[in-house]
MARFIVO-920360 format. One line per 2 residues: number of its first residue (from 0); for each residue x, y, z of N, C-alpha, C. Coordinates in Angstrom, 3 decimals. Each point is the difference from the previous one (the first is absolute). Layout:
N
NUM> X Y Z X Y Z X Y Z  ...;
REM end
This chain:
140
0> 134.396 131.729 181.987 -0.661 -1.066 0.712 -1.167 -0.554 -0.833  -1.077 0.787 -0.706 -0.339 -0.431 -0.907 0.309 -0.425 -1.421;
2> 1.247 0.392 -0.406 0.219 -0.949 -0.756 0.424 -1.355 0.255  0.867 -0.576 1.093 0.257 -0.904 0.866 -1.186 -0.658 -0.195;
4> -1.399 0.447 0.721 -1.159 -1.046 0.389 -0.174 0.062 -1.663  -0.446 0.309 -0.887 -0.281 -0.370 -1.570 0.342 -1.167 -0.305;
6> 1.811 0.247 0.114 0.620 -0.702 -0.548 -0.035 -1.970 1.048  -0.020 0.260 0.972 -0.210 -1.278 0.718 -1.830 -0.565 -0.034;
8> -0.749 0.704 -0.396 -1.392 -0.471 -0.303 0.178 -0.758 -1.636  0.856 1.001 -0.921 -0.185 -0.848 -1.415 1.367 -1.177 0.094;
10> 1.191 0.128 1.130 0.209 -1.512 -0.096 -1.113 -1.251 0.749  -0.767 0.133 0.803 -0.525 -0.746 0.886 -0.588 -0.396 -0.932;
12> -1.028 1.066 -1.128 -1.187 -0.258 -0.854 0.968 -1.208 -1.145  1.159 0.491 -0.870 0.521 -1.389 -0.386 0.506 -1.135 0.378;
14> 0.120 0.126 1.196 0.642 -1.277 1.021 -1.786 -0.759 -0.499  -1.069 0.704 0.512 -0.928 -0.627 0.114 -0.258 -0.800 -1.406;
16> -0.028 0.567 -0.783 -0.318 0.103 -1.909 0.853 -1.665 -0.233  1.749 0.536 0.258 0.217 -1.251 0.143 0.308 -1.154 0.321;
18> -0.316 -0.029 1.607 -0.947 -1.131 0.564 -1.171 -0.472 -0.516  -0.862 0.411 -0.777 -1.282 -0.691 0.351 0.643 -0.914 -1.814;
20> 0.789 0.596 -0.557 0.228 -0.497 -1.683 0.655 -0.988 0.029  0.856 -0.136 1.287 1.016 -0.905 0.400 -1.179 -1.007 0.416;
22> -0.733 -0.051 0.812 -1.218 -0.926 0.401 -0.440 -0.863 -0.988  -0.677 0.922 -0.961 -0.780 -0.294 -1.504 0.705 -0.719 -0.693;
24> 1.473 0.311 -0.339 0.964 -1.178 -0.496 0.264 -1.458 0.813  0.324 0.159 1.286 0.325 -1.035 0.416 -1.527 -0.940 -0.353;
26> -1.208 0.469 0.414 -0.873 -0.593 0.195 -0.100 -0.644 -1.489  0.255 0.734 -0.930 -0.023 -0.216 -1.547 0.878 -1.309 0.172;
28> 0.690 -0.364 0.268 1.444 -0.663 -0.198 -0.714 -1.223 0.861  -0.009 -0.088 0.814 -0.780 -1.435 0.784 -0.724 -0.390 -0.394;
30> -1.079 0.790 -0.819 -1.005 -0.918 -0.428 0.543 -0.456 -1.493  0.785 0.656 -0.628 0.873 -0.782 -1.134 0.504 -1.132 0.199;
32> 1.047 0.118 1.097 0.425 -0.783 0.649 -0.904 -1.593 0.151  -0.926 0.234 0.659 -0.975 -0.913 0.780 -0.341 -0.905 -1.882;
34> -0.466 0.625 -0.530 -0.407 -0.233 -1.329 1.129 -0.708 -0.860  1.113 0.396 -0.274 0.964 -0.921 -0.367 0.779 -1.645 0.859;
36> -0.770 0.328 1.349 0.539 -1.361 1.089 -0.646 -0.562 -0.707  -1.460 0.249 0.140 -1.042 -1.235 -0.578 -0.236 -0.430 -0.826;
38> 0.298 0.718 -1.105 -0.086 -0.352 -1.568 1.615 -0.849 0.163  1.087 -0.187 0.577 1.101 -0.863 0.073 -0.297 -1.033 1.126;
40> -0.303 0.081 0.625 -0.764 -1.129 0.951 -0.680 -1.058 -0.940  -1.499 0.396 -0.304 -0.832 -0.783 -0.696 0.689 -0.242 -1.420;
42> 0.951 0.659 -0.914 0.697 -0.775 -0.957 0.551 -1.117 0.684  1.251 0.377 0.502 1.292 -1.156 0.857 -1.141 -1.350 0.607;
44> -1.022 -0.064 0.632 -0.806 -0.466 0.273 -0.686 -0.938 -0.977  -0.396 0.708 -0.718 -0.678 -0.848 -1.089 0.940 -0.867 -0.902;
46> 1.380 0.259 -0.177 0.958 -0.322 -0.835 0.689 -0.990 0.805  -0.185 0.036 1.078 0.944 -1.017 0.515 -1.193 -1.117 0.414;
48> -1.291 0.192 0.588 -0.888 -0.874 0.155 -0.191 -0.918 -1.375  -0.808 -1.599 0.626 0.274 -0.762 -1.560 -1.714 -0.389 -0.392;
50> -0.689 1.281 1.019 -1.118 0.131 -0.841 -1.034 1.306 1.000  -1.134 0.293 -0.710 -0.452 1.293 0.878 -1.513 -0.844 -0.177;
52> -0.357 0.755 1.385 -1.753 -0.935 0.104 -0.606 1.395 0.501  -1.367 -0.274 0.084 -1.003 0.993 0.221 -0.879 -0.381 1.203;
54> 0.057 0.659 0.990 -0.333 -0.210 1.198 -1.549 0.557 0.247  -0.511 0.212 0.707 -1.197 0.210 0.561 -0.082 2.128 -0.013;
56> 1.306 -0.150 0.594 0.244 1.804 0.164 1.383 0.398 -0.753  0.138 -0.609 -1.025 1.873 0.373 -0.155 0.306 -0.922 -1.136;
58> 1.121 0.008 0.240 0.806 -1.281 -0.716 1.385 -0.694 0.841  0.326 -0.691 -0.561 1.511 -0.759 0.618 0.386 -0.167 -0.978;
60> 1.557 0.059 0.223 1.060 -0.580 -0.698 0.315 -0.858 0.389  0.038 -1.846 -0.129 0.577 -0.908 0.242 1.008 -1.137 -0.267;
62> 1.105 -0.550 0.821 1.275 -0.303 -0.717 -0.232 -1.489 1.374  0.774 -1.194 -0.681 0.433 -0.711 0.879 0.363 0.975 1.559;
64> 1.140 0.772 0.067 0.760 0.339 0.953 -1.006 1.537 0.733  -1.045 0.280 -0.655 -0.368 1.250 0.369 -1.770 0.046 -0.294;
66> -0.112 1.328 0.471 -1.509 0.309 -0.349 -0.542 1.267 0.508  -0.178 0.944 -0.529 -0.065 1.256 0.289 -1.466 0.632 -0.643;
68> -0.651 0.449 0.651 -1.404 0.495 0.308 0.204 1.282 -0.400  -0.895 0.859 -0.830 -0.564 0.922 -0.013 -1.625 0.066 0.306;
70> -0.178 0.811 0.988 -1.419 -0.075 0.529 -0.433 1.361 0.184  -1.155 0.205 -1.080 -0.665 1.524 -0.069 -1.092 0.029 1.554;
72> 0.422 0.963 0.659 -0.626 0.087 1.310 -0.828 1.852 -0.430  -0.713 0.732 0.925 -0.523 1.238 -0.099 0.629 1.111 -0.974;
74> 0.738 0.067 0.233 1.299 1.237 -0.482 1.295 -0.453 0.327  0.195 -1.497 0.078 1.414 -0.327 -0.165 0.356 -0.971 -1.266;
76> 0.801 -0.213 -0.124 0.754 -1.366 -0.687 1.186 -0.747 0.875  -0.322 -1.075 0.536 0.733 -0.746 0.944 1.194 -0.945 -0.763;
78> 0.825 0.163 -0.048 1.287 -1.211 -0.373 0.288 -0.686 0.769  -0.257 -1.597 0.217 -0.028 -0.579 1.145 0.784 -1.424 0.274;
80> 1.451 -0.302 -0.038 0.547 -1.039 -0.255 0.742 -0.315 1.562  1.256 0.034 0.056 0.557 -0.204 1.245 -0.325 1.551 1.055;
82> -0.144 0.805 -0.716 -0.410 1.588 0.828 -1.079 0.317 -1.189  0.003 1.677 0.745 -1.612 0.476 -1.017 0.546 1.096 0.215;
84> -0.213 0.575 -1.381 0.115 0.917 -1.018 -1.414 0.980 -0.078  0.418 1.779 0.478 -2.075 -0.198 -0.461 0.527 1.105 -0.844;
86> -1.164 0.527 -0.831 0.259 0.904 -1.121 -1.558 0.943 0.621  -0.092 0.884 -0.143 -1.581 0.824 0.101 -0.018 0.657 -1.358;
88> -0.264 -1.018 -1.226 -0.947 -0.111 -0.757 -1.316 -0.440 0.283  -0.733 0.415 -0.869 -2.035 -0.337 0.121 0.402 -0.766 -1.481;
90> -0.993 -1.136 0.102 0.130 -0.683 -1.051 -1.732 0.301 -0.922  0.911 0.614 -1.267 -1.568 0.249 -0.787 -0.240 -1.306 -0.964;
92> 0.738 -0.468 -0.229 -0.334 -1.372 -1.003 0.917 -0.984 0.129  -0.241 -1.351 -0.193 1.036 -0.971 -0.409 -0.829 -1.018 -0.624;
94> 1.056 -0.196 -1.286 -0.371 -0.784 -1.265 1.056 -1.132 0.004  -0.540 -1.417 -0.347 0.988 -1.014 0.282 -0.132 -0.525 -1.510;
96> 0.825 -0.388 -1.197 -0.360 -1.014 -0.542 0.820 -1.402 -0.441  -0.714 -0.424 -0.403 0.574 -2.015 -0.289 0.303 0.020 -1.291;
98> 0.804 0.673 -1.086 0.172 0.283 -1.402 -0.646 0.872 0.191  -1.199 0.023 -1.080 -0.799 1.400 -0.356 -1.638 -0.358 1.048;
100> 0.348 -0.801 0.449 -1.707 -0.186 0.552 0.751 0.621 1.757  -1.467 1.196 -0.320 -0.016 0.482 2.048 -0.610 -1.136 0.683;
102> 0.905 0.199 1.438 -0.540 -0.827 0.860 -0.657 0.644 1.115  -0.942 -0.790 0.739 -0.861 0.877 0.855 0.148 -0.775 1.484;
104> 0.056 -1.581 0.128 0.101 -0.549 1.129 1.598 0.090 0.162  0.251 -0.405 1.686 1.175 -0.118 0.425 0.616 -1.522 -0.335;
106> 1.171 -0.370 0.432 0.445 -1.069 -0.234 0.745 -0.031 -1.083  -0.267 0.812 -0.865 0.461 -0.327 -1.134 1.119 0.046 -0.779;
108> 1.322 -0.441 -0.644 1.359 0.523 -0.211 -0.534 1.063 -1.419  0.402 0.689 0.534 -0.288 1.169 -1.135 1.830 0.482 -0.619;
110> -0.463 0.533 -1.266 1.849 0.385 -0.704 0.149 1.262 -0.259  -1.272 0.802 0.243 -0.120 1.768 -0.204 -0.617 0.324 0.543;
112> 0.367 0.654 1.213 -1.379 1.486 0.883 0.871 1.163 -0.224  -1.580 1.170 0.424 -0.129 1.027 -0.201 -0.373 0.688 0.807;
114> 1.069 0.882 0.761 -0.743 0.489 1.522 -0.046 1.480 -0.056  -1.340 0.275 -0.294 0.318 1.826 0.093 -0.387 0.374 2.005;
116> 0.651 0.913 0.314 0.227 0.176 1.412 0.080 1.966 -0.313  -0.566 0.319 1.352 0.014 1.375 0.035 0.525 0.524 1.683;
118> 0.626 1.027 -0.366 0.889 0.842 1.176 0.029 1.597 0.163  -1.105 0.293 0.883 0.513 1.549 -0.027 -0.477 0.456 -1.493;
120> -0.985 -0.365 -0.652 -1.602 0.059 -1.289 2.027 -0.316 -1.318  0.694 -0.443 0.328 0.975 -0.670 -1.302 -0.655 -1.123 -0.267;
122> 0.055 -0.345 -1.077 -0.090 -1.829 -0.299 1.190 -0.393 -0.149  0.472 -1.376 0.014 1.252 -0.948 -0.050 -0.757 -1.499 -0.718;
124> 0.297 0.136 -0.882 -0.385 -1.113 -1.114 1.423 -0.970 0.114  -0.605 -1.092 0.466 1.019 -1.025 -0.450 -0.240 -1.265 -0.722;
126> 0.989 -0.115 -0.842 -0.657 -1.399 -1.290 1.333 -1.340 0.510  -0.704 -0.887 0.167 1.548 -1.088 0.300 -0.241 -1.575 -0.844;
128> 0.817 -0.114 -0.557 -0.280 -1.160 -1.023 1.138 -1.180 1.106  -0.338 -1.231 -0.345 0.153 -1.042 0.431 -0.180 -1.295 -0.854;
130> 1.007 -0.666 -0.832 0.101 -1.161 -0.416 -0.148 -1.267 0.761  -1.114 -0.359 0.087 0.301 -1.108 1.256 0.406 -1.282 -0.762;
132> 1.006 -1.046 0.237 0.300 -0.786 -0.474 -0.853 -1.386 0.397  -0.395 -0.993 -0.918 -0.515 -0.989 0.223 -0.042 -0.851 1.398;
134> 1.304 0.544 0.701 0.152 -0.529 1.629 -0.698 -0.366 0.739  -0.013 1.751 -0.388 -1.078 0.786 1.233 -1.221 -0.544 0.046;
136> -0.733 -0.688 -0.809 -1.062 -0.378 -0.138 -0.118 -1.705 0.792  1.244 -0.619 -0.385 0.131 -1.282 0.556 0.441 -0.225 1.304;
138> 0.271 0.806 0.848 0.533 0.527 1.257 -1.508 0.424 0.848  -1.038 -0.022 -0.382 -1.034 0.842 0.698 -0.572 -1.244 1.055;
REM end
């Protein structure tokens, strides 16, 4: 009988062991997850928009047919077009520039930002280049 109870305490004890590893992975895996949506979001986004501007809190991607908002709020990142998208990144920096000159006001069509964002003490650095074509400029 005591070997019986031993033996059902050290399965319970690895049932437990791996449950909690099974946890730690999945949890591992979503936030990968979460991290590869957005870095394919804000590419597809930027690539299909026919120019990117700099907003007050964010940026947009804007197209004749579309226009999609990113808006840095407390500890989120909002994606905001026909629905909303949120991400719980904290945003530690964003760098916009016009060629090689940074920009600091909004409004502006910018062709390279730089968004470092943090999750759970990770950083997520993202760099996105943007050719804007002469259009875009005559369209405003």
């Amino acid at each position: 009988m005591l070997l019986s109870a031993v033996l059902i305490l050290m399965c319970y004890k690895a049932y437990d062991i791996i449950n909690k590893e099974l946890f730690s992975i999945s949890s591992k895996a979503n936030n990968n997850l979460e991290e590869i949506t957005l870095r394919k979001l804000i590419a597809n986004d930027v690539l299909k928009a026919n120019r990117v501007e700099t907003t007050s809190n964010g940026f947009s991607c804007v197209d004749t047919s579309f226009v999609v908002n990113y808006i840095f709020e407390d500890s989120l990142l909002i994606r905001s077009n026909s629905h909303s998208d949120t991400f719980k990144y904290v945003k530690l920096e964003s760098t916009f520039w016009v060629d090689t000159n940074r920009v600091l006001i909004s409004g502006v069509i910018v062709n390279k930002f730089e968004l470092v964002l943090e999750k759970n003490g990770k950083q997520l650095i993202i760099v996105q280049e943007k050719n804007t074509a002469s259009e875009a400029y005559m369209n405003l």
